[in-house]
C-alpha positions as CSV (number, residue, x, y, z in Angstrom):
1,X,143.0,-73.5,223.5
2,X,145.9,-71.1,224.7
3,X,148.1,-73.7,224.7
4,X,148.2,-73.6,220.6
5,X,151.3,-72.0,218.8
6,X,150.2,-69.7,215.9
7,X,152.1,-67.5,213.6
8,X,152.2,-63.8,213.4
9,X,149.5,-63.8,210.9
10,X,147.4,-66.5,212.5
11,X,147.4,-64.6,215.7
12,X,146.1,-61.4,213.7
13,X,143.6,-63.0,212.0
14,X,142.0,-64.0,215.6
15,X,142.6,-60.7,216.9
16,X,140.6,-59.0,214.0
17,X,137.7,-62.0,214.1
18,X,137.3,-60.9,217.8
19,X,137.2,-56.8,216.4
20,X,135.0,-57.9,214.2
21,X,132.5,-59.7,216.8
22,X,132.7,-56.1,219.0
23,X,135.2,-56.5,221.1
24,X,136.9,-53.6,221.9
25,X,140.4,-53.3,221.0
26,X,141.1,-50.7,224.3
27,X,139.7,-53.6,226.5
28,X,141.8,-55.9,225.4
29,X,145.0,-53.9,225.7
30,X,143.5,-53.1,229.2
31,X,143.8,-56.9,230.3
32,X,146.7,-58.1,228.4
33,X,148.4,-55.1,230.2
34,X,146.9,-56.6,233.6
35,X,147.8,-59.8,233.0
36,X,151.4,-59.0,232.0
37,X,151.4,-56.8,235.5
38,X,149.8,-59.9,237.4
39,X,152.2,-62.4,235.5
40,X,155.4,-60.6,236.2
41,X,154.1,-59.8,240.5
42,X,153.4,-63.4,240.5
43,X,157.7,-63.9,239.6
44,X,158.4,-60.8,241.5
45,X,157.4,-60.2,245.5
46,X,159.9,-57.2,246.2
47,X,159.0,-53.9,244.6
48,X,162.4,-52.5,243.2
49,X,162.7,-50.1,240.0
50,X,161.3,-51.5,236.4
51,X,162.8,-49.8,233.7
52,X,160.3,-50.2,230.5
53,X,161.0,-49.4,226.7
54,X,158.6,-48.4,224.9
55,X,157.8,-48.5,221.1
56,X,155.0,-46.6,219.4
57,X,152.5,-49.3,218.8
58,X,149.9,-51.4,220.7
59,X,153.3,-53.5,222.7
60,X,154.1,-50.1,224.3
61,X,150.7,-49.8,225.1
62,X,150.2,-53.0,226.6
63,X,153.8,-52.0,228.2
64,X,152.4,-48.7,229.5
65,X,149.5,-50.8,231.3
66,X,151.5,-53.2,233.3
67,X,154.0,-50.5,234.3
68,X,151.3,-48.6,235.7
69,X,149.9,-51.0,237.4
70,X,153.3,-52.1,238.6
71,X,154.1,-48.7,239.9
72,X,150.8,-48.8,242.0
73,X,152.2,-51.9,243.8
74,X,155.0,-50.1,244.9
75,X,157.8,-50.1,241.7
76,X,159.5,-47.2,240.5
77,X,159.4,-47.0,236.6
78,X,161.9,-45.6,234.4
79,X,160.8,-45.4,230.6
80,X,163.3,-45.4,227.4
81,X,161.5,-44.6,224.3
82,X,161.7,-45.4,220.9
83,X,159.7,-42.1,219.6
84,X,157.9,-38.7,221.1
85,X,154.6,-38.9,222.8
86,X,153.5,-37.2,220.3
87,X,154.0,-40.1,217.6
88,X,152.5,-42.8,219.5
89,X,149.7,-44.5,217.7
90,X,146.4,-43.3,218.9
91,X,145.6,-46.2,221.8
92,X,149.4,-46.3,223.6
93,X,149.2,-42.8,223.5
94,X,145.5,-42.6,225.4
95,X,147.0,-45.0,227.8
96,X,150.6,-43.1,228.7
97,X,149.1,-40.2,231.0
98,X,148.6,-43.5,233.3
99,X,151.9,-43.9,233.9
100,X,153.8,-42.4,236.3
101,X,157.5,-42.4,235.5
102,X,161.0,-41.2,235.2
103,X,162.4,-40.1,231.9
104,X,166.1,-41.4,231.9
105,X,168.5,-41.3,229.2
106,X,171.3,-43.3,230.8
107,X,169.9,-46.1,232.5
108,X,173.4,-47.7,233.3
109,X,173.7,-45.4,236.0
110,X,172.0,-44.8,239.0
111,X,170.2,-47.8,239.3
112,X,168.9,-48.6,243.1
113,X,171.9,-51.0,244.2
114,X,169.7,-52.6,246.7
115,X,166.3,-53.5,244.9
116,X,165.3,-56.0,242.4
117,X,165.5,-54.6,239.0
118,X,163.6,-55.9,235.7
119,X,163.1,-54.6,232.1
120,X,160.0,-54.7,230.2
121,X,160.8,-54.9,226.4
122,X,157.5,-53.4,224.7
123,X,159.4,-52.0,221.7
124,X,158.1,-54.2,219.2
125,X,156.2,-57.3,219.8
126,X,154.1,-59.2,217.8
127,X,155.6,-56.8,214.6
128,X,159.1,-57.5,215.2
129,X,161.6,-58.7,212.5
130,X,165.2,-59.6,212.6
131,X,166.7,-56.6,211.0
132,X,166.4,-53.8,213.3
133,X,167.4,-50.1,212.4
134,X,169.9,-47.9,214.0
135,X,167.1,-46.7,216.8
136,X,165.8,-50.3,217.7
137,X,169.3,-51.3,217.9
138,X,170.7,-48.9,220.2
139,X,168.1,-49.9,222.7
140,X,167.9,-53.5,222.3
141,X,172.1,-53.4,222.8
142,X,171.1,-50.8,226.1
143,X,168.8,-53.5,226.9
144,X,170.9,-56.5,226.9
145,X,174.3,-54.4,228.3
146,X,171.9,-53.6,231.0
147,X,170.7,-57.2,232.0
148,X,174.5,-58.1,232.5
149,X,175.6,-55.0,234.3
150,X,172.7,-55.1,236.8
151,X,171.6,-58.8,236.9
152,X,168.5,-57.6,235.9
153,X,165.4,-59.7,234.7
154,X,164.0,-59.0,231.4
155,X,160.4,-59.6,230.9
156,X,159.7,-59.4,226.7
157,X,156.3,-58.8,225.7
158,X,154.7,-61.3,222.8
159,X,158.4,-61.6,221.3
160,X,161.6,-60.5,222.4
161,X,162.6,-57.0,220.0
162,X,164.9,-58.4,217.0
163,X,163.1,-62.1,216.8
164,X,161.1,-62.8,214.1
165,X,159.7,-65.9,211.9
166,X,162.5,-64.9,209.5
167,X,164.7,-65.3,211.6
168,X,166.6,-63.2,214.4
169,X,168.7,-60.2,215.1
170,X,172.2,-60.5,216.3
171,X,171.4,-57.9,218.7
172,X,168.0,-59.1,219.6
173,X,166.7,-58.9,223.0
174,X,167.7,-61.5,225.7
175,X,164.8,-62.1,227.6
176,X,164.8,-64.1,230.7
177,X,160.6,-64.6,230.3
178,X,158.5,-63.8,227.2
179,X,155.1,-63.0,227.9
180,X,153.1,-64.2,225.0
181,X,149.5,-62.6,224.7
182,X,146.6,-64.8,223.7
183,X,148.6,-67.3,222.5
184,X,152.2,-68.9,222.1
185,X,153.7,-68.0,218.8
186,X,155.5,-69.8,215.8
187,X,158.8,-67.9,216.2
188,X,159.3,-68.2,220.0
189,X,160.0,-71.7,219.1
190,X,162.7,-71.4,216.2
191,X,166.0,-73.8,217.7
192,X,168.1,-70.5,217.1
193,X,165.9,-68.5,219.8
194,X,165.5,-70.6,222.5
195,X,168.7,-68.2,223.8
196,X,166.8,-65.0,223.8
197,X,163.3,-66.2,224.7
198,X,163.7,-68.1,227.9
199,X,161.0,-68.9,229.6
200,X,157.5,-68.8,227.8
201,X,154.7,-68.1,230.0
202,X,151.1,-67.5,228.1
203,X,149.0,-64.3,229.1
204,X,145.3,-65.6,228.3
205,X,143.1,-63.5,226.8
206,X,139.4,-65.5,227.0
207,X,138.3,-62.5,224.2
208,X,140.8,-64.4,222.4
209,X,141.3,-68.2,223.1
210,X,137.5,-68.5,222.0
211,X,138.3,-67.6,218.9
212,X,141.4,-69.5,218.2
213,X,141.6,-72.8,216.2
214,X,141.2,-76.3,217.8
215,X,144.6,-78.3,219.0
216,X,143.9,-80.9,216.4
217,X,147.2,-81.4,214.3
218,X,149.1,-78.4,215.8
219,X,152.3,-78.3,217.9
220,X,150.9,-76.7,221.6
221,X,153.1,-75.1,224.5
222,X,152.9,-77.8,227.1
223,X,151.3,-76.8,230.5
224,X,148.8,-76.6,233.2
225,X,146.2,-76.1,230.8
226,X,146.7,-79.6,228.8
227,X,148.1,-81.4,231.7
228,X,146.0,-80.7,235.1
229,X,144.0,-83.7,233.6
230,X,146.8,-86.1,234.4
231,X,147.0,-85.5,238.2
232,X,143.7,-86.0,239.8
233,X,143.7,-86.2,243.9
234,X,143.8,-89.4,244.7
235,X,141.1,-91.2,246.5
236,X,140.7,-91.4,250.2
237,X,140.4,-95.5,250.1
238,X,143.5,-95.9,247.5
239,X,146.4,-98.1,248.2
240,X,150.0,-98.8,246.6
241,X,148.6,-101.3,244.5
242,X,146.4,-98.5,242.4
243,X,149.9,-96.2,241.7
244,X,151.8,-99.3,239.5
245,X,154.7,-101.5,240.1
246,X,157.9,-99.9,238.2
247,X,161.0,-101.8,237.3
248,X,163.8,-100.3,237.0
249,X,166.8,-101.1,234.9
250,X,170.0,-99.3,235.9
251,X,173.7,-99.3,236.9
252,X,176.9,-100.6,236.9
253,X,180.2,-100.4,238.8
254,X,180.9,-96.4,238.8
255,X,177.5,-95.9,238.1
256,X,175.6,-96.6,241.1
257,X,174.3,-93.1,241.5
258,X,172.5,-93.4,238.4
259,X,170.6,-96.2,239.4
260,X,169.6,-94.4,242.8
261,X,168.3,-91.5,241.3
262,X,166.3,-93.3,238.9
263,X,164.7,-95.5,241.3
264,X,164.0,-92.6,243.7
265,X,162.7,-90.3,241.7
266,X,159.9,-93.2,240.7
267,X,158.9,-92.8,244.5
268,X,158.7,-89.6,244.5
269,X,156.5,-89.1,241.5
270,X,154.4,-91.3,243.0
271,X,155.1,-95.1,242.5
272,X,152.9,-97.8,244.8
273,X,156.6,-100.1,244.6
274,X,159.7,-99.7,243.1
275,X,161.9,-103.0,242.7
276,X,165.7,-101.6,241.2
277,X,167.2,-104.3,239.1
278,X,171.0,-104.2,239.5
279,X,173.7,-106.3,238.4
280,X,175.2,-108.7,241.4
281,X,178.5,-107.0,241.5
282,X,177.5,-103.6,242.7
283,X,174.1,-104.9,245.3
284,X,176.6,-104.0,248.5
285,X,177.1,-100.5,247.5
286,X,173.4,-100.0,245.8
287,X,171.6,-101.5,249.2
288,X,174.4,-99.4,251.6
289,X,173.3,-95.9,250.0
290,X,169.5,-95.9,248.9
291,X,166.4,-94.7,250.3
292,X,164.6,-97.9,252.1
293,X,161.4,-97.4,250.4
294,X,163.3,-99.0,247.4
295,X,163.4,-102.8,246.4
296,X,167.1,-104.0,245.7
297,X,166.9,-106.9,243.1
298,X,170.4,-108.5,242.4
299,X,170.4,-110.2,239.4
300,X,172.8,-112.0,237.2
301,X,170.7,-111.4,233.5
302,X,168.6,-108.3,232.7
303,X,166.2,-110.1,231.6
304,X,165.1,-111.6,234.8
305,X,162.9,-108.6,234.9
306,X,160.6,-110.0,232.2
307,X,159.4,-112.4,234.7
308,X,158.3,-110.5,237.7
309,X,155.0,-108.7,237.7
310,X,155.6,-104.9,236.8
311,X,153.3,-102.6,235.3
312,X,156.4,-100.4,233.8
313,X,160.0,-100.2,233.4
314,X,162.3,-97.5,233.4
315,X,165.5,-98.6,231.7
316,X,169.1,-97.6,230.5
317,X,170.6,-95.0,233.5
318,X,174.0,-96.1,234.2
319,X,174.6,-99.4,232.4
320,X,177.4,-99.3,230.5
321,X,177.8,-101.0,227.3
322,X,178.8,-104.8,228.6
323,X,175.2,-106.4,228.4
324,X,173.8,-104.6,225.2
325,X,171.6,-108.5,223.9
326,X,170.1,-108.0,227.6
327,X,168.9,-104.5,227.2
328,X,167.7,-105.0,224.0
329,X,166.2,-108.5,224.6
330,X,164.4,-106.4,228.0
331,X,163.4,-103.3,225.4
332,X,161.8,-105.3,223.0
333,X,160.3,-107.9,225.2
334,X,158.7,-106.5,227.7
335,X,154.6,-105.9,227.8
336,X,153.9,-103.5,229.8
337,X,155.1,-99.8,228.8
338,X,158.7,-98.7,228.9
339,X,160.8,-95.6,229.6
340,X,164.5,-96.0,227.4
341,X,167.1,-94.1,228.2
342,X,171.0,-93.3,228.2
343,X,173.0,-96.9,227.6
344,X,169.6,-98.7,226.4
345,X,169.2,-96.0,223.3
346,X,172.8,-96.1,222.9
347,X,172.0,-100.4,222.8
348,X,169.8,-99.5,220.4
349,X,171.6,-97.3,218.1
350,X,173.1,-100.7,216.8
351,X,169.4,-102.1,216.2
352,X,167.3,-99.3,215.7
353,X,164.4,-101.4,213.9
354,X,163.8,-103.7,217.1
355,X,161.7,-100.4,217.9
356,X,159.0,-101.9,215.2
357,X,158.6,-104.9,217.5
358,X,158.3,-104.1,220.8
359,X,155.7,-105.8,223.1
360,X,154.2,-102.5,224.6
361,X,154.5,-99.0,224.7
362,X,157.8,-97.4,224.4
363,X,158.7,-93.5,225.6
364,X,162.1,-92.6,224.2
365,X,164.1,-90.1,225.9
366,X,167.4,-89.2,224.5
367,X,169.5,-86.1,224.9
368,X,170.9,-84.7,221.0
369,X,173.8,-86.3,221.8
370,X,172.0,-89.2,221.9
371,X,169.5,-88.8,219.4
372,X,172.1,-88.1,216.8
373,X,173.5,-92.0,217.2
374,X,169.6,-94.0,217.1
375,X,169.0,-91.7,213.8
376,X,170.5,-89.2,211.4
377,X,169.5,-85.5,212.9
378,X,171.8,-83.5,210.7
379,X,170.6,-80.7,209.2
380,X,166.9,-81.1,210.6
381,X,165.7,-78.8,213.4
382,X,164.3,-80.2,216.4
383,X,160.6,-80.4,215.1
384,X,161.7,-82.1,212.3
385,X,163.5,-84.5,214.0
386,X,161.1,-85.9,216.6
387,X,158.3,-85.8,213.5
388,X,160.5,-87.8,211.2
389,X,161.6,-90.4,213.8
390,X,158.0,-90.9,215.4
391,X,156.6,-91.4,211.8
392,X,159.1,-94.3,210.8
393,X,158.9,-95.6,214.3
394,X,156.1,-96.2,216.9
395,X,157.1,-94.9,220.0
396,X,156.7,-91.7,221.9
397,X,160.0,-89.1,221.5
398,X,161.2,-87.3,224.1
399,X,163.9,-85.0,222.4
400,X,166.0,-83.1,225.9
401,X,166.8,-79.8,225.4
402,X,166.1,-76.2,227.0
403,X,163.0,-76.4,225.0
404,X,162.5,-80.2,225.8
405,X,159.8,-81.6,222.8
406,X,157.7,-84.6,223.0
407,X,156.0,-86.3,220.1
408,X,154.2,-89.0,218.5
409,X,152.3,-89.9,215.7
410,X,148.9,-88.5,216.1
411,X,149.3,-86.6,218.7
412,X,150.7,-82.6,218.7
413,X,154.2,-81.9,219.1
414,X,154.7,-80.5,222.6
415,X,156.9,-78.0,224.1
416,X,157.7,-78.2,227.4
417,X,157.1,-74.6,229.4
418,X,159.4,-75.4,232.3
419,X,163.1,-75.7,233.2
420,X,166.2,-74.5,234.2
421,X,169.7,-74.0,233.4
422,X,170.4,-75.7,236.2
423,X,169.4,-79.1,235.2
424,X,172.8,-78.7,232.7
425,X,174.1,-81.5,235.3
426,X,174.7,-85.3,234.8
427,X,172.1,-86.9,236.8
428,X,169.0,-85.1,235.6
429,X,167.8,-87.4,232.8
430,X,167.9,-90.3,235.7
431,X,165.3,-88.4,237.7
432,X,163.4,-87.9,234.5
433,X,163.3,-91.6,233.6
434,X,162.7,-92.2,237.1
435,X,159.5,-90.1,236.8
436,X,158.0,-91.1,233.3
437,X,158.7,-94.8,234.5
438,X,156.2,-94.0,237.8
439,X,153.7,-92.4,235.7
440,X,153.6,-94.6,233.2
441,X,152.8,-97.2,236.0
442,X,149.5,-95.1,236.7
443,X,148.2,-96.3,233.1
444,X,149.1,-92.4,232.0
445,X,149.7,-93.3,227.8
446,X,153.7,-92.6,227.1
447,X,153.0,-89.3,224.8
448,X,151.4,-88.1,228.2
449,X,153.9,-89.4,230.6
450,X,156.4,-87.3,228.5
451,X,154.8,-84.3,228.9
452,X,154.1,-84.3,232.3
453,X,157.7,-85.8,233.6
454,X,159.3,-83.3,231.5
455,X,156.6,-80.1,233.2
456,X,157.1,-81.5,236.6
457,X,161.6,-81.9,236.3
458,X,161.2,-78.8,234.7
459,X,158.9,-76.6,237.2
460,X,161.2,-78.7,240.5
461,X,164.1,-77.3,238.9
462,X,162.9,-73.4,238.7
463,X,161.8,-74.0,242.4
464,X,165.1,-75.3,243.5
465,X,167.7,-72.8,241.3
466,X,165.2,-70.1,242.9
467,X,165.9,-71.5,246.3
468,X,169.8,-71.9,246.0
469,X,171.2,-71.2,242.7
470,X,171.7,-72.6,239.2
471,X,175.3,-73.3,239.6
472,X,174.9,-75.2,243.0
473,X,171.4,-77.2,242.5
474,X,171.6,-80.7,241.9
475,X,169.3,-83.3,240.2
476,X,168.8,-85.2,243.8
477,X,167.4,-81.5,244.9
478,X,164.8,-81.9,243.0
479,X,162.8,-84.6,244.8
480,X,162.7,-81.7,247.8
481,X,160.7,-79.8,245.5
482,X,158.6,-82.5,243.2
483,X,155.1,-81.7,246.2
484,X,155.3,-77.7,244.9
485,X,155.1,-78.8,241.4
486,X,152.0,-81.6,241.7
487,X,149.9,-79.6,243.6
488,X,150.7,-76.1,241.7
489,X,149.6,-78.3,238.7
490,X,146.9,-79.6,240.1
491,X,145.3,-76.7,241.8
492,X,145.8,-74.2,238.8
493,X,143.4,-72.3,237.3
């Protein structure tokens, strides 16, 4: 499984268990550096100039390798290194006569004004530690002055230079994607790196994943691999009736646009109906401005949605704190499974142990904010937090973040591999309850509707910041975008 998150020492006990089987260690530098060169084309269409850093172990070799292979589709490459040629260990410096690049010593200046640029960090890797010496540092600080001057995107090989289990550099690399070879590791994850790491994307190494251990009891790196499962192509007879009946549970006066995204989003993840429950006062305004494929239920008590025939309920966007026995009588009463969010947590936070008595399956997903008020986070990282909670109560946790985790009991903590800066708007959880709500609907369990609403907000939102930009997209521009990310899923490989 690639999707498994090992430590530094884990990851070379695999790679010496695959030596030791005869696997060669210059074919696997061969297609880690191929798959780093295919990963980063994938992210980049426009040749432009690549300015790599090299170290003097196996990362600058695997470095060496993409760059080369870069530089044959079409990229100029400018290399910085850390030592001579001549010190290189023995497989980096085989591979450097492959590449074909420019020696520069000042990479601030002269960079092509007009073309993409992007850094490949293959100083250190998999051996990196947070206290770097005077040399690493000079380069790592070059690094990170040059991603601000030139808007440049930084592509870090297995760790970012300066980030370590121990902890991490004040002048470690910030890296906009960190290729991870063979499989996730421990120390991409620490809460104190998310910064520098950005987005994970795995490099697969079959040589490898073969010989890694088994999911069972291990926090994973959430993606196509674990999740392609969950989005079969539907059947050619289906109808509406075979993709769920969601409720959902939202707004108030000043909140109506809470409510609409909630119950939109639900249609476009793929709900058969949506019926939006809101209270009396603000029907007129709900009905004038939502999309018609949307139910409008007025209704007088919450509650009323206990007796109408759903298969899940999305609850809590936009409600305000005036009907807090409703929510919770809705939370706790309701059979079928249940998304809870925004003013239903914050319900809750006064009577967290109505959690151990709910009538059906419950997804949780608060922001830290949030979190913070149903139970007491201080001093705990974000693992320990989500493993706490779901062992004291039964529900699935879906902590928010840039690194957004999902957990229950018995199942592995999962990190979600997608999103954006741009989803730092109000109005994104609402399209994320809005989802988990409709795929909960499809009898997908709440640990899995996590995942996959947080994979598929999270892969819209890179599509839509990379269409406009991070500062202008907005939560509703993600239903534009929610088709890219299903069938990408789905037709993965």
């Amino acid at each position: 499984m690639a999707d498994v998150i090992l430590t530094a020492n884990e990851m070379r006990q695999v790679e010496l268990a695959a030596f030791a089987d005869g696997i060669d260690a210059e074919k696997l530098m061969d297609h880690a550096g191929e798959g780093i060169a295919n990963a980063i084309l994938e992210r980049e269409p426009n040749p432009g100039c690549c300015v790599a850093y090299l170290g003097k172990g196996n990362n600058a070799g695997d470095a060496i390798l993409a760059a080369s292979l870069l530089a044959k589709a079409g990229w100029e490459i400018w290399t910085r290194q850390l030592v001579p040629a001549s010190d290189l260990q023995p497989l980096p410096k085989k591979k450097l006569p492959l590449l074909v690049s420019q020696r520069v010593s000042d990479p601030l200046s002269g960079l092509p004004g007009s073309k993409p640029v992007i850094i490949l960090d293959g100083l250190l890797g998999l051996g990196s530690r947070p206290e770097l010496n005077a040399a690493l540092k000079a380069l790592t600080r070059e690094i990170n002055a040059l991603r601000q001057c030139s808007s440049a995107t930084v592509y870090a090989i297995d760790l970012p230079t300066g980030l370590g289990e121990e902890g991490i550099d004040p002048d470690a690399v910030v890296a906009d994607f960190t290729l991870t070879v063979g499989f996730p590791k421990t120390a991409l994850f620490r809460d104190d790196a998310t910064n520098c790491v950005g987005r994970i994307l795995v490099v697969e190494l079959p040589e490898l994943t073969v010989r890694g251990p088994s999911g069972l009891g291990r926090a994973i790196l959430s993606g196509p691999g674990n999740l392609q499962r969950l989005v079969p192509r539907r059947s050619f007879d289906t109808h509406k009736g075979d993709y769920g009946r969601v409720g959902v549970i939202a707004g108030s006066r000043g909140f109506i646009g809470a409510s609409i995204l909630c119950s939109e989003a639900a249609a476009r993840a793929g709900a058969g109906l949506i019926a939006l429950y809101v209270p009396e006062e603000i029907y007129s305004l709900v009905v004038a401005n939502i999309a018609p494929e949307i139910m409008v239920k007025p209704t007088t008590d919450l509650r009323s949605v206990l007796d109408d025939r759903l298969d899940a309920v999305g609850i809590g966007p936009g409600l305000g704190s005036a009907r807090r026995q409703e929510i919770l009588d809705a939370v706790t009463q309701f059979v079928g499974p249940m998304v809870v969010d925004a003013d239903a947590l914050n319900a809750l936070s006064a009577a967290i142990d109505q959690l151990k008595n709910c009538a059906g399956p419950r997804l949780l997903t608060p922001h830290p904010g949030e979190m913070s008020r149903l139970w007491p986070t201080s001093g705990k990282t974000r693992s320990e937090i989500v493993t706490t909670f779901t062992t004291e109560y039964p529900v699935a946790l879906l902590l928010k973040g840039a690194r957004t985790l999902v957990g229950q009991t018995g199942k592995p903590a999962a990190y979600n591999s997608t999103g954006s800066p741009g989803l730092a708007t109000g109005g994104s959880g609402d399209v994320l309850t809005g989802v988990c709500a409709a795929l909960l609907a499809r009898s997908i369990s709440a640990y899995d509707a996590g995942c996959l609403g947080a994979w598929l907000c999270g892969r819209a939102a890179e599509l839509a910041a990379n269409h406009s930009s991070e500062e202008s997209m907005l939560p509703s521009d993600l239903f534009a975008y929610f088709g890219s990310a299903f069938r990408e899923l789905r037709e993965s490989r």
